[in-house]
C-alpha positions in Angstrom: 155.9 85.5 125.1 158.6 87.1 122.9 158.2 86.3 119.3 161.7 86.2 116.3 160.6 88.1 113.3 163.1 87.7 110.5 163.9 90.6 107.8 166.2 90.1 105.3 166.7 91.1 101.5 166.0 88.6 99.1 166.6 88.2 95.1 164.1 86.0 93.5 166.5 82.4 93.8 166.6 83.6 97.7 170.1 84.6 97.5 170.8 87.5 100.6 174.6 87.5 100.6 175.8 91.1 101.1 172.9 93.2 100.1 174.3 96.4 101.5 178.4 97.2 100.0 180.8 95.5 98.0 183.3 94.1 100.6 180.6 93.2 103.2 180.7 89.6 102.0 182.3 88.6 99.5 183.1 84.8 100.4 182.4 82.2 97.5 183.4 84.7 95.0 180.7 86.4 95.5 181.1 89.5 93.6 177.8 91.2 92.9 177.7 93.0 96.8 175.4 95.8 97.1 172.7 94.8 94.9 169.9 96.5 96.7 171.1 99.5 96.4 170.2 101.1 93.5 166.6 100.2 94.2 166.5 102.1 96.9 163.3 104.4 97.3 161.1 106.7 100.0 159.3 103.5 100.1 161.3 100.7 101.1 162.9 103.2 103.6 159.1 103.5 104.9 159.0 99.9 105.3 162.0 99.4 107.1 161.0 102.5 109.6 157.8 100.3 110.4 159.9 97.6 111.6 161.8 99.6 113.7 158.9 101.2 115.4 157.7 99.2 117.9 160.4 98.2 120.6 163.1 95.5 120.0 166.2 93.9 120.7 168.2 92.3 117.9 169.6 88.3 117.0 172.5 89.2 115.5 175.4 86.5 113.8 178.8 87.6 114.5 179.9 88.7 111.2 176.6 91.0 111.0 177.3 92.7 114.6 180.7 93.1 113.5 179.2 95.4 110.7 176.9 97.5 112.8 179.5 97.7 115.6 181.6 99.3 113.2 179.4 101.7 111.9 176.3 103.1 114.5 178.7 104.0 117.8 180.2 106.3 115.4 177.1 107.5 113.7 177.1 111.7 114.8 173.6 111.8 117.2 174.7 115.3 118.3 171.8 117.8 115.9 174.9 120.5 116.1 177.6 118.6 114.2 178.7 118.9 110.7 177.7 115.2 109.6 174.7 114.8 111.6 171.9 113.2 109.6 168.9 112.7 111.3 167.6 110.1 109.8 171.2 108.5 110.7 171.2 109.7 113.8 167.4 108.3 114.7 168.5 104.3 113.8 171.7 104.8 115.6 170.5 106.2 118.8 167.3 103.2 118.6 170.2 100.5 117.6 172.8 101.8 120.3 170.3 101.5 123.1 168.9 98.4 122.0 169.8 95.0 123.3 172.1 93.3 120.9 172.3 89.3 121.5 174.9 87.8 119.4 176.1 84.4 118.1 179.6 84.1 118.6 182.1 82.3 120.0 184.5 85.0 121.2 182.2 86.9 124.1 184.8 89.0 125.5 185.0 90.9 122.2 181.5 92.4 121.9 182.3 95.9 123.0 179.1 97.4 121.1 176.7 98.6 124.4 174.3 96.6 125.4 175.4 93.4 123.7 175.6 89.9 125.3 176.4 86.5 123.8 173.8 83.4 123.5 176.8 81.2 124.5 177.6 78.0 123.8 173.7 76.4 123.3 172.5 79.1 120.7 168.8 77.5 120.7 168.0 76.9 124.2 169.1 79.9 124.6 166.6 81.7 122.2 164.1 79.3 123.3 164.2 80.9 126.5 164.5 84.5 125.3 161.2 83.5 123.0 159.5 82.7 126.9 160.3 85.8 129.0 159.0 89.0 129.1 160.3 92.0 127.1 160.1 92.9 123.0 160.3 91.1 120.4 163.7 89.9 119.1 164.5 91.2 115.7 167.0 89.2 113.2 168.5 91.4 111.0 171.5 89.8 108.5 173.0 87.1 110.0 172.5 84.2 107.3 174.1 81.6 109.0 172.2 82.7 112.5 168.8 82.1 110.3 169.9 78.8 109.5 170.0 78.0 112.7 166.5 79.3 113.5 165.0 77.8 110.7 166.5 74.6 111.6 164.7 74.6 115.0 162.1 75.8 114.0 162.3 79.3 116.2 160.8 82.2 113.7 157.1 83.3 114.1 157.4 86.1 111.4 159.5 86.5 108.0 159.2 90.4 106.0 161.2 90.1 102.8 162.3 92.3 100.9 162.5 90.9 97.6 164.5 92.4 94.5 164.3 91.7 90.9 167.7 90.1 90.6 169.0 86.5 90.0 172.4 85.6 91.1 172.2 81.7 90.8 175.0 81.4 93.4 175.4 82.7 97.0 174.4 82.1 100.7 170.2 81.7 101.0 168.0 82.4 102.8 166.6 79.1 103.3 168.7 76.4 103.2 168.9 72.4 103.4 168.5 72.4 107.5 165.3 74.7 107.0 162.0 72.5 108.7 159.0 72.4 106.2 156.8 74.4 107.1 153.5 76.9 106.1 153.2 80.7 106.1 150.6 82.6 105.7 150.8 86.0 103.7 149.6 88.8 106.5 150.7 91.8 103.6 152.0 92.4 100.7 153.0 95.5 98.3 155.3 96.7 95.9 157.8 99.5 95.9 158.2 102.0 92.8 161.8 100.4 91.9 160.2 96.9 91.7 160.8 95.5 95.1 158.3 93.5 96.8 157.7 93.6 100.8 155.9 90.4 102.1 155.2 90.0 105.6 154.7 86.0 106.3 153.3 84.5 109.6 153.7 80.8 110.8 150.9 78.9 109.7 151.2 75.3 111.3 151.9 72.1 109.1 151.9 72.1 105.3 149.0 70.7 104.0 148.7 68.9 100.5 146.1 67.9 97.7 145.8 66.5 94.8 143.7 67.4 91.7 143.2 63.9 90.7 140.0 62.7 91.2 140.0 59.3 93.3 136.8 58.6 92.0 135.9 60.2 88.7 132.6 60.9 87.5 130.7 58.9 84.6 131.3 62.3 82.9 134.9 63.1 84.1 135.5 59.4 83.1 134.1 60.2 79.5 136.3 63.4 79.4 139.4 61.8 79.6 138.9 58.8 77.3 138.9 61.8 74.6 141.6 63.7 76.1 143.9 60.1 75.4 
């Protein structure tokens, strides 16, 4: 059985509208795009390699496919050009051979390799993705993708990426249609420029407590007649 792990750049009110440029998305007057980049660092590039490592194919929204279609075909893989970057070259050659499946409602117009539509039934469609054989399905971007994952309750893992910034306005990461429900923390660290990287897993139902006693001691009972 497959699994959907979720990675996505964060800002402490859960804001990830256009983390990477200015114009990549600037609807709702959303002007602050590119915000992660000047934290940037060896470390959060280590972090995003690990992801990367194991085999994958990728849940992508339209408007994020539209953004990596544009850029990794064209990324130079040949070590004997003038702009080869090998680093570059590395996620491009992984991303271009991976399987890209995509949420849109235009098919005919994914000309990226390897890419295919989830049609019409985007859920059922994961659902039965999540059953077969092959490795796991990686959501990168794609906010309003997420939002339907999270409303059907379809991601095992979460790693976020989260940035010292506030925005108090944008698209988030979880949103109204988003089930309750419990993670547990499977690691966490910190990156020179402040960012944190938390990897969540599914943890089952959310429990709760209370730290009223429903029936206080003689001596808890005492307590709080002086605490009135």
């Amino acid at each position: 059985m497959r699994k959907v792990i979720a990675t996505a750049f964060v800002s402490l009110d859960g804001v990830m509208q256009a983390p990477g440029g200015p114009q990549e998305d600037p609807t709702g007057g959303f002007n602050y795009g590119g915000w992660t980049v000047p934290y940037w660092d060896d470390a959060i590039g280590a972090a995003l390699g690990e992801v990367f490592s194991s085999p994958f194919a990728l849940l992508l929204g339209r408007k994020t496919y539209d953004i990596f279609a544009a850029h990794w075909p064209h990324v130079d893989v040949d070590p004997s050009a003038s702009t080869f970057d090998a680093v570059n070259a590395q996620v491009a050659r992984t991303f271009n051979g991976a399987t890209k499946y995509v949420a849109t409602h235009s098919p005919a117009t994914l000309s990226w390799q390897n890419s295919e539509s989830l049609g019409d039934d985007v859920p059922s469609r994961i659902r039965e993705l999540k059953q077969q054989n092959g490795p796991q399905l990686l959501v990168q971007g794609s906010s309003e993708l997420l939002q339907i994952l999270l409303a059907h309750d379809l991601i095992d893992e979460i790693h976020l990426l989260i940035y010292p910034v506030v925005f108090g306005k944008g698209k988030r990461l979880f949103g109204s249609g988003t089930i309750p429900t419990a993670f547990k923390v499977t690691r966490s660290s910190s990156t020179p420029s402040g960012v944190l990287i938390t990897s969540y897993e599914r943890a089952g139902q959310i429990n709760t407590g209370s730290f009223q006693l429903e029936h206080p001691t003689d001596a808890e009972i005492e307590r709080r007649k002086h605490l009135q």
